[in-house]
C-alpha positions in Angstrom: 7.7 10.8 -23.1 7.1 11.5 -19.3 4.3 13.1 -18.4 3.0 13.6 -14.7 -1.0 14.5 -13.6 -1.6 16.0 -10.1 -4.6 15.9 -8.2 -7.6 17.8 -9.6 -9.2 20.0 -7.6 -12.9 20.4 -6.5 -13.6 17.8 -8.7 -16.7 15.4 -6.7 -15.4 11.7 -6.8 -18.5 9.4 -8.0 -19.6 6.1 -7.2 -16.0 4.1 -7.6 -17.2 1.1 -9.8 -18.8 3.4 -12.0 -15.8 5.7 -12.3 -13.5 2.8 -13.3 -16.1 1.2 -15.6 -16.3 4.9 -17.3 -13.0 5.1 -17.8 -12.0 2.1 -19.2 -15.4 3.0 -22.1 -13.8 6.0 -22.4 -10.4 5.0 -23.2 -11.6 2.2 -25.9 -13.4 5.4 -27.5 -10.3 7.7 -27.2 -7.6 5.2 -27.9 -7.0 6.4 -31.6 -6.8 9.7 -30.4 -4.4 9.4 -27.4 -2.0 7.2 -29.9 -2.0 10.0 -32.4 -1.2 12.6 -29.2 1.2 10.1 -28.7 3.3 9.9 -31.4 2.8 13.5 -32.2 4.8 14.0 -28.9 2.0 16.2 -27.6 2.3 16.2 -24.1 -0.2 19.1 -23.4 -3.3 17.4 -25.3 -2.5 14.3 -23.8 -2.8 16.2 -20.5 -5.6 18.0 -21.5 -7.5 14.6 -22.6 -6.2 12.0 -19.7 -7.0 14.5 -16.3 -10.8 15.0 -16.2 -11.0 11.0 -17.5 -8.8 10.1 -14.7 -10.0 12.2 -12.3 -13.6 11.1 -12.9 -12.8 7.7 -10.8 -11.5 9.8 -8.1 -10.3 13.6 -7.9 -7.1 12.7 -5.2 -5.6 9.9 -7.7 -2.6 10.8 -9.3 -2.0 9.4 -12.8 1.3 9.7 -15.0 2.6 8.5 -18.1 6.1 6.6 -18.4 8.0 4.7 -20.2 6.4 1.1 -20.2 8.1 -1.7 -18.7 7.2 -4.0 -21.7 4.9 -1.7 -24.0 6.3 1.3 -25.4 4.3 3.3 -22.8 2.9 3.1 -19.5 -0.3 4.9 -17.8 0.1 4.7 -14.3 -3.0 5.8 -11.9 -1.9 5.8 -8.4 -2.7 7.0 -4.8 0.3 8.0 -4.4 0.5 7.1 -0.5 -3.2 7.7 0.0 -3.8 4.4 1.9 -7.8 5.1 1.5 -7.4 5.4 -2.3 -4.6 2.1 -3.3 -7.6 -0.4 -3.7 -9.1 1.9 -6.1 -6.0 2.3 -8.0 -5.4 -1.8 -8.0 -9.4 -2.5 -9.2 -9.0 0.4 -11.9 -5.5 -1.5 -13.5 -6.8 -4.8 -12.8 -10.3 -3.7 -14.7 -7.8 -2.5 -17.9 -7.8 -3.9 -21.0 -4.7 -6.4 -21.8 -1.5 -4.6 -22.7 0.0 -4.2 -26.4 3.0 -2.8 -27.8 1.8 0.6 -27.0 0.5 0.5 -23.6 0.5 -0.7 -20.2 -1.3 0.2 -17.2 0.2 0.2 -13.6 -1.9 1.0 -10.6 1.4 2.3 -8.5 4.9 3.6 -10.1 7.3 1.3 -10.9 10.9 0.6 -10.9 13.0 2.1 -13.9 16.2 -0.2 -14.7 17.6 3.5 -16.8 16.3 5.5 -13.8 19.9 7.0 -13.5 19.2 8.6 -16.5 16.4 10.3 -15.8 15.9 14.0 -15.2 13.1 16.4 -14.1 12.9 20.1 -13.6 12.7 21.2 -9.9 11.9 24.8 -8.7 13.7 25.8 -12.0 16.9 22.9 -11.5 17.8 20.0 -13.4 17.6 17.1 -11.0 19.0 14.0 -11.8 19.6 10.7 -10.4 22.8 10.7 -11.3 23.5 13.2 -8.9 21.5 11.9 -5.9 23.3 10.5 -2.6 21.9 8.7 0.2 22.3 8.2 3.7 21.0 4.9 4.9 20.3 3.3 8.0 18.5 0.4 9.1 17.4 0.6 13.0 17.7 -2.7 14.9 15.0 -4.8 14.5 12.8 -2.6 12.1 12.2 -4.3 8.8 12.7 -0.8 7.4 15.4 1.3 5.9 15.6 5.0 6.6 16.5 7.1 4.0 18.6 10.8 4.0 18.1 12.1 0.5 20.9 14.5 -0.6 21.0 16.3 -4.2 23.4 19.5 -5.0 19.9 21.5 -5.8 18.4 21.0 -2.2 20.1 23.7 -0.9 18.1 25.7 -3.5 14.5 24.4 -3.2 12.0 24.8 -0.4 11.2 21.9 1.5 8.2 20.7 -0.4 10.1 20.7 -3.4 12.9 18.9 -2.0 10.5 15.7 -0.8 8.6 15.5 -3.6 11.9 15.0 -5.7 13.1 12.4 -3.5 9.5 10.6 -3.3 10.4 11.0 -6.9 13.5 9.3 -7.0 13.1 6.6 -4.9 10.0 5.6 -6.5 12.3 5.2 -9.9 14.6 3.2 -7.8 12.6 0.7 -6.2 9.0 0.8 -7.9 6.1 2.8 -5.5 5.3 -0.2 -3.7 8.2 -0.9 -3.1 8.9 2.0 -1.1 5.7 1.6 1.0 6.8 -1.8 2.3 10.5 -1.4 3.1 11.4 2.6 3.4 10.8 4.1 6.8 11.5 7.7 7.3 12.4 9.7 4.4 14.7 13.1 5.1 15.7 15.4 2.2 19.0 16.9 3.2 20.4 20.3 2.6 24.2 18.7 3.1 25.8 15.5 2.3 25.0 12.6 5.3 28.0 11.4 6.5 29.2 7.9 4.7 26.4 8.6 1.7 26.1 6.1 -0.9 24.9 6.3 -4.4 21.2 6.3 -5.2 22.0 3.4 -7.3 23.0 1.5 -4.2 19.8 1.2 -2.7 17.7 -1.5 -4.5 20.4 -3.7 -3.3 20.4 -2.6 0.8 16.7 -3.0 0.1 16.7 -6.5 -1.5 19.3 -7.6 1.7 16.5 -6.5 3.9 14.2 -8.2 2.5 15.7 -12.0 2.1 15.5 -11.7 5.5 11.0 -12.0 5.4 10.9 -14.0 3.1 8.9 -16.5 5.3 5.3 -15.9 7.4 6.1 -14.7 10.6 4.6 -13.7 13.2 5.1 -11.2 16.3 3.5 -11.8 19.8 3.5 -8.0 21.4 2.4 -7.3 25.1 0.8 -3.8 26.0 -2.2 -2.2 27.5 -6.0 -1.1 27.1 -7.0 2.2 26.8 -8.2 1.5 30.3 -4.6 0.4 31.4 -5.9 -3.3 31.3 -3.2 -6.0 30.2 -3.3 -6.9 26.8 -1.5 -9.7 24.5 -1.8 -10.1 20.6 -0.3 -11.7 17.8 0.6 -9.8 14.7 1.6 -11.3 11.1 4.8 -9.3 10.9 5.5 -7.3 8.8 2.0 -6.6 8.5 2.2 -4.1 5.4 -1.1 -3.3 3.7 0.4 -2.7 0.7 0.6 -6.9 0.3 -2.9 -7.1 0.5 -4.2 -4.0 -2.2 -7.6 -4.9 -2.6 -8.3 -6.1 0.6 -10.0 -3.6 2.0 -13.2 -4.9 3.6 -12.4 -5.5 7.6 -13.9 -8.4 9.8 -13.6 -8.5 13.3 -14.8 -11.9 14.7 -15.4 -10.9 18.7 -15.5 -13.7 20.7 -16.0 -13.8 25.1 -14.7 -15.9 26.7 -15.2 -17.4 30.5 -12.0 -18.4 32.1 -9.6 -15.9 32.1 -6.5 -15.0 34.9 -7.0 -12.2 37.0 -5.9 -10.0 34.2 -8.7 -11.0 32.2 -6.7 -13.3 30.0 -7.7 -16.5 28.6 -6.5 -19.4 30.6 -7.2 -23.8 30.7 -10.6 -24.3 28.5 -10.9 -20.8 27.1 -7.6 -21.3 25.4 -7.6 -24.5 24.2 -11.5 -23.2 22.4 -9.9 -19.8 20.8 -6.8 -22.1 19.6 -9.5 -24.6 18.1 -11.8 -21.3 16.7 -8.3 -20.2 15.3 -7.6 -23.4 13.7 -11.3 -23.5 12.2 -10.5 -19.9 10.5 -7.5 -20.8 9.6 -7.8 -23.5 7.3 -11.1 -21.4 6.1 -8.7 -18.4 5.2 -6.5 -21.1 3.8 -9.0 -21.6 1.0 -9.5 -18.3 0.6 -5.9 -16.7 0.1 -6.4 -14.8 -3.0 -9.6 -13.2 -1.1 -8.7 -12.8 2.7 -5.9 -12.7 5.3 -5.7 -13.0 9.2 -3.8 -10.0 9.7 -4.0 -10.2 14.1 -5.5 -11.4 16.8 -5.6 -9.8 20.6 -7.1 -10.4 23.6 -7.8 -8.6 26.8 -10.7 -7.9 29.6 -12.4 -11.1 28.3 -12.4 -11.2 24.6 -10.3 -11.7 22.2 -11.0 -9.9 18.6 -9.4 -11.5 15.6 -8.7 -9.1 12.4 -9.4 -10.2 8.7 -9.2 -8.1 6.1 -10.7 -9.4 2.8 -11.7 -8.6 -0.8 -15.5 -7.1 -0.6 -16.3 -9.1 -3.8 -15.4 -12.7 -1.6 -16.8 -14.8 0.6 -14.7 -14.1 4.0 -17.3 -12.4 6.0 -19.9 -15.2 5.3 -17.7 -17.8 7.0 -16.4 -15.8 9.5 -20.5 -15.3 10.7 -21.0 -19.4 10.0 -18.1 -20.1 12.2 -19.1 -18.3 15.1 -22.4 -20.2 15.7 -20.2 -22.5 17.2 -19.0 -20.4 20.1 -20.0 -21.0 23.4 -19.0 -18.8 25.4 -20.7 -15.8 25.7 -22.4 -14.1 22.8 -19.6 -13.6 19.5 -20.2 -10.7 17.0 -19.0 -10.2 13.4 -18.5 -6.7 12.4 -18.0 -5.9 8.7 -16.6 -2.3 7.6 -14.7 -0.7 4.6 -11.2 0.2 6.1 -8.7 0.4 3.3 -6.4 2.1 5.0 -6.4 -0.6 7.7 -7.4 1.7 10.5 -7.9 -0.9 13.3 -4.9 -2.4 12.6 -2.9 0.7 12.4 -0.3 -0.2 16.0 0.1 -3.2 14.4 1.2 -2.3 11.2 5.1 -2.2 10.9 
């Protein structure tokens, strides 16, 4: 059994921790009647039960039910590339009850090993994997691969149609999170890209381009303020959200400092204190992994503002204000925000 939801519409979202602990009493109260849907094979009562339930935690989730990876079945609730919406998706799975023989519960697609055998009706075709081609290409430098998406039946769909099949596809091929970190631009075709591969090539192009991060680094990017002022910062790279799903509380830890070139960067004792603040934080966020991460740092006209994103439920904001009653120079600020779609971060995100 397959069976996709779409997003309801003009349905109010409610408070988010209330909508995933209502769901989750819900589905203990509804269990013996989703099984029995289930092994009836009756897709449109399952539908009919799963949509408002779903859409009760938030109307723009998307939810689905697959094969399971393990279980027999899988009920995946996703944001289906809605940045705001992926920590809600990762609290509602990680709030679900343990799986069983019968069910799973995924907070994002997930890679299906018989995805070549899959098919789906498109705009009235049969559109199978099986039948998908792909033109690849990896820019220089870009820890991404673009993807041309090619299928006999593109020539017959409208454009919408055509993407979503190949958002489709690709996240049977390499599991939805998958895509997010390491597929760039995506280009449903209407004729064959020249020296096109099989879609079952890709998971291996991808996995190539991957052994290549396998290890923290980081970038160190020059560029400019809004006001044309010079500007330096260093980025953990690749800096992919996705990495981090329920990290979606943002910290930025502001901190002035008094010597500085004549392009208002930090120079002699300056320096040698943000290095030492740095340090501080670090080993702080060291002890904090599963909760936090120093996602960049940047300085310019003066200051120098250091990004952490964290879990809400944690302690990373605390230390972040204990540490900065050390700094002397100038007054520091802490500013706490929800941003889980990483907002402030977003030229940095690769």
């Amino acid at each position: 059994m397959r069976l996709f939801g779409r997003k309801a519409e003009n349905t109010p979202a409610g408070e988010p921790d209330n909508g995933i602990a209502g769901f989750w009493t819900w589905w203990q109260e509804a269990r013996p009647r989703l099984d029995s849907m289930v092994a009836a094979g009756d897709t449109d009562g399952l539908a009919e039960w799963l949509a408002p339930a779903v859409s009760a935690v938030h109307p723009d989730l998307v939810w689905e039910v697959a094969p399971g990876r393990n279980a027999a079945h899988a009920l995946v609730v996703t944001a289906a590339g809605d940045a705001e919406l992926r920590s809600l998706a990762h609290r509602w799975a990680r709030a679900a009850p343990p799986a069983d023989l019968l069910w799973e519960f995924h907070p994002s697609r997930q890679a299906n090993a018989r995805a070549l055998e899959l098919t789906l009706d498109v705009g009235g075709h049969s559109f199978g994997l099986d039948g998908l081609v792909l033109g690849l290409r990896v820019p220089r430098s870009t820890p991404r691969v673009d993807v041309a998406a090619y299928h006999p039946i593109f020539g017959e769909l409208g454009a919408d149609d055509r993407m979503e099949a190949t958002l489709l596809a690709l996240d049977w091929l390499l599991g939805e999170d998958d895509v997010a970190r390491w597929v760039g631009e995506i280009t449903p075709a209407t004729f064959e890209p020249i020296d096109s591969v099989a879609a079952t090539h890709l998971p291996a192009v991808v996995a190539d381009l991957a052994s290549g991060y396998g290890e923290e680094q980081w970038a160190l990017l020059e560029g400019q303020t809004a006001g044309g002022a010079p500007l330096i910062a260093t980025t953990r790279y690749p800096l992919r959200p996705v990495d981090y799903p329920l990290f979606d509380q943002h910290i930025a830890i502001t901190l002035p400092y008094s010597h500085r070139d004549e392009n208002g960067l930090p120079v002699g004792e300056s320096l040698t204190a943000l290095r030492d603040f740095e340090e501080r934080l670090a080993t702080r966020l060291l002890k904090l992994r599963d909760d936090a991460v120093l996602a960049a740092h940047l300085s310019a006209e003066g200051h120098r503002i250091i990004h952490v994103y964290a879990d809400p439920t944690g302690d990373a904001a605390l230390h972040a204000k204990e540490l900065i009653v050390s700094w002397e120079e100038g007054e520091p600020r802490v500013d706490v925000s929800a941003d889980p779609a990483w907002t402030a971060v977003v030229p940095f995100v690769s």
